[in-house]
N, C-alpha and C positions, 0 to 999 in steps of 0.2 A: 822349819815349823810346818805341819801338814795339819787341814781339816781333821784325819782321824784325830791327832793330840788334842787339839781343840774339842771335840769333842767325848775324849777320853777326861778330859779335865771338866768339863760343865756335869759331863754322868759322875762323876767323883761325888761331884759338890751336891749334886740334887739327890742323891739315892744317899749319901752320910757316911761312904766309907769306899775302899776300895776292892774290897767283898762285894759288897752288895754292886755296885758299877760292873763288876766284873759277869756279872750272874746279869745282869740288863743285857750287856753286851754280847752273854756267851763269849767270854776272855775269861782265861786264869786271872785271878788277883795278880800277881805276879808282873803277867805280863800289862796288863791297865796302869798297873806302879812302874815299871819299867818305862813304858812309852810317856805318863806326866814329867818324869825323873828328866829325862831325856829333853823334853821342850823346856823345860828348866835351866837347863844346860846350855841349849840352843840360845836362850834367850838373857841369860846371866841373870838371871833372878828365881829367888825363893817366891813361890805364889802360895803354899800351903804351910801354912805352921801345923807340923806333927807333932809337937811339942807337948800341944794345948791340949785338954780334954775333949778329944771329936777333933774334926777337922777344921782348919778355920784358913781363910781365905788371907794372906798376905795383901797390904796396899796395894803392892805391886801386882800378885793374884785377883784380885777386886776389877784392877783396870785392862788386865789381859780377860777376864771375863765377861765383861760388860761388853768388849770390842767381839770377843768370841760369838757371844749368845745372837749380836748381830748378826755374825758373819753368818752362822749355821741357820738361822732364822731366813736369811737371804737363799740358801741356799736351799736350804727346804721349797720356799715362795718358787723360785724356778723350776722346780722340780715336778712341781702343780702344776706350777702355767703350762710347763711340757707336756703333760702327761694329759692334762684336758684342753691345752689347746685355746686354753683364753687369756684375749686380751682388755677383757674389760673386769671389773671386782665387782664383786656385788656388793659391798658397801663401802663406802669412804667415811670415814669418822673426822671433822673439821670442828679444832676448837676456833671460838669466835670470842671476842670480847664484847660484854653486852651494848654499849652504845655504839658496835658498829650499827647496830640495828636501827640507830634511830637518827643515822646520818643519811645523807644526799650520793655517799658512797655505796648503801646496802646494792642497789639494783643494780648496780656494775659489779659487785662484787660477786652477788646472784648469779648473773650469765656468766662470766669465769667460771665459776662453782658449775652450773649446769654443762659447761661444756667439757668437763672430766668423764675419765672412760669409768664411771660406775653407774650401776643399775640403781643405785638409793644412795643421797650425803645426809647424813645425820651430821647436824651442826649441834654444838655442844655448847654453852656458854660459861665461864670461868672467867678465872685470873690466868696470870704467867706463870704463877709458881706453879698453881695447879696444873696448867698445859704443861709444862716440861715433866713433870715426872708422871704425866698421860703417856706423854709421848715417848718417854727413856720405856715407860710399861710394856708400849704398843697397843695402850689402850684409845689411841689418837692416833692419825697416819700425819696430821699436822696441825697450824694454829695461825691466826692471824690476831697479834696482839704487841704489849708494849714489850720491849727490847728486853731479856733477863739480864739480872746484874752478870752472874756466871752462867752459861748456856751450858758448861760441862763440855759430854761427847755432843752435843746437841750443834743442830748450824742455825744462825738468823740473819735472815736477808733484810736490811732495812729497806723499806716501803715509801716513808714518808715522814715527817717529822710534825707531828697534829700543836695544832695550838688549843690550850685548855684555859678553860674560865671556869668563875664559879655559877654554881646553879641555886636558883633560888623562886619561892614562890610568886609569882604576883600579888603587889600589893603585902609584901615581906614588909619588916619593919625597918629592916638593917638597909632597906634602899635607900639612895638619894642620888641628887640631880649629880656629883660631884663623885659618885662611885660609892660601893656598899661599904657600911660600917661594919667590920666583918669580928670586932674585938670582944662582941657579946652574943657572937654566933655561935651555936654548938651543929657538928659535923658529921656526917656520916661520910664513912667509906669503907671502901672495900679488904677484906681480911690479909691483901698484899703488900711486900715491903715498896712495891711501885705505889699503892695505892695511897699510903701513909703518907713517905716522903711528895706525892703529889700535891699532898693537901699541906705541904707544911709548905712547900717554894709558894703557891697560890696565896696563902695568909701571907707571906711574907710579901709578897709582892703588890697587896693590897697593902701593905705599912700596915697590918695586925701582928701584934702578939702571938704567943705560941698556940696554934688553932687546939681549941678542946673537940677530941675526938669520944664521942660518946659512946659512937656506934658501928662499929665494923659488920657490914650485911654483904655477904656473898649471895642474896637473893634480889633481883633487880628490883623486882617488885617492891618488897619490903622496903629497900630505899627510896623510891619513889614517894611510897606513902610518908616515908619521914618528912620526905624536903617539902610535898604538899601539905600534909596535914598534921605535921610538930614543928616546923619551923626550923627543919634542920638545914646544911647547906652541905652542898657535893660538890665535887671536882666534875666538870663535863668539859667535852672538846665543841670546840667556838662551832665545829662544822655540822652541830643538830639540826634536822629539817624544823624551818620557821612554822609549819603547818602541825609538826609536832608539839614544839613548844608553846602553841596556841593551843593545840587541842585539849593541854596538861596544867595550863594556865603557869607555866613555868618560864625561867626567862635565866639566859647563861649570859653573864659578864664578863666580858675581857678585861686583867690589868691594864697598865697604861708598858710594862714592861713584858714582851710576850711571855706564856712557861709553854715551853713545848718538852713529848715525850716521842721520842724515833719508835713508833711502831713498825712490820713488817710479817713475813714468812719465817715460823719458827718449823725448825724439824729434825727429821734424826737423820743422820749420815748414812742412810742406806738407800738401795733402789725398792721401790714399791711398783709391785710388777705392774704395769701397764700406764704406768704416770709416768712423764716425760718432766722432771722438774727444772730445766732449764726453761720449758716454755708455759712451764705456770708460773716461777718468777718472774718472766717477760710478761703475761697476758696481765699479772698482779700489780708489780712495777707500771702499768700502761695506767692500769684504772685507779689505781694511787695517784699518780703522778700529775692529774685534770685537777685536784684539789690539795696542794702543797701548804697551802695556809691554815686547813684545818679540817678532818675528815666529820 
């Protein structure tokens, strides 16, 4: 298996035929068909069904593509760096999970973040599902969030394992001296299968019934204003600055059983030219590590 087949097989697929790849490449059709034919071969698998009307991608085609588009994408990225000579990116794209922001961890996570070789981080805020297929895009170089159930080709380095409460206004109704009465609460959370199942171990662990989820808000804001001003309740980690949830007149609960979620370093299996990700795991790992109970 050689780089040209790899990407004799990605021009296949993106141009619609092996005409038109061949006329990209300046190659006979012929011979573009010959050389996919051949890594076929090499590899004991059909990746193209010719069968089908157009060309269409085989399972097994899908997952030698996906690794391909990598590899070639890698290879391009070095090819830059060589040729101009740098070692810093002029921009790093970092998804964030929004309440890292309003932890006692942001400003460690900050210097981290500012000591990467880029000239500008545009930090993103989402979910996991959204990060991973940011990231499978290469519309993210990486993420700092809860664990995906399936990562795919994707890697995640767990970080920490956060402990979560629930969140609610001051002077809520559902308060009390003996912990909130959570069975006439309605919920807001987030549009993710993390986010859901979060809020259903939290009710549970508070001895509530099956939490009514009302509102799924991928906008932080907008949740905020629920749990302030309708009385809705969210899932938050124990580790929010006290100065925050004074400032927001909001106030996070612990069960009496903890629920934690292993957050960490999501990302893609390739080198990003001028990051060293062994020692962004370590510098990550280091400032995780000072708050294990709850970021």
């Amino acid at each position: 298996m050689t780089l040209q087949q790899l990407l004799h097989l990605r021009t296949v697929m993106t141009e619609g035929g092996f005409g038109a790849a061949g006329r990209k490449l300046d190659l006979t059709q012929q011979a573009v068909s010959r050389s996919v034919r051949m890594l076929e071969e090499q590899l004991g698998k059909v990746l193209i069904d010719r069968s089908a009307r157009g060309l269409v991608l085989t399972r097994d085609g899908e997952a030698v593509m996906s690794l391909a588009s990598e590899l070639l994408a890698l290879v391009d990225e070095m090819k830059q760096s060589a040729a101009q000579g740098e070692t810093v990116r002029p921009t790093l794209r970092v998804g964030m999970s929004f309440w890292y922001s309003l932890t006692g961890l942001a400003a460690r996570l900050l210097a981290v973040l500012e000591a990467l070789p880029a000239a500008e981080i545009i930090l993103v805020p989402g979910a996991t599902r959204t990060f991973s297929a940011q990231i499978a895009a290469r519309e993210l170089d990486f993420a700092l969030c809860a664990e995906p159930g399936d990562g795919g080709t994707l890697r995640f380095t767990p970080m920490a394992d956060v402990h979560w409460g629930v969140a609610l206004r001051e002077g809520h109704p559902a308060l009390a001296e003996d912990g909130p009465d959570l069975d006439a609460v309605t919920w807001v959370s987030d549009a993710s299968e993390v986010g859901g199942a979060l809020v259903e171990r939290l009710a549970a662990a508070f001895g509530a019934t099956a939490p009514r989820v009302r509102l799924r808000a991928g906008l932080p804001a907008f949740a905020l204003r629920a749990i302030l001003e309708r009385d809705y309740a969210a899932a938050a980690p124990m580790g929010v600055d006290p100065g925050v949830l004074s400032m927001l007149g909001m106030r996070v609960v612990a069960p009496t059983h903890p629920v934690t979620v292993r957050h960490g370093l999501l990302r893609a299996r390739r080198r990003i030219a001028g990051l060293d990700w062994d020692r962004l795991e370590a510098d990550l790992s280091a400032a995780h590590g000072v708050e294990q109970a709850g970021i």
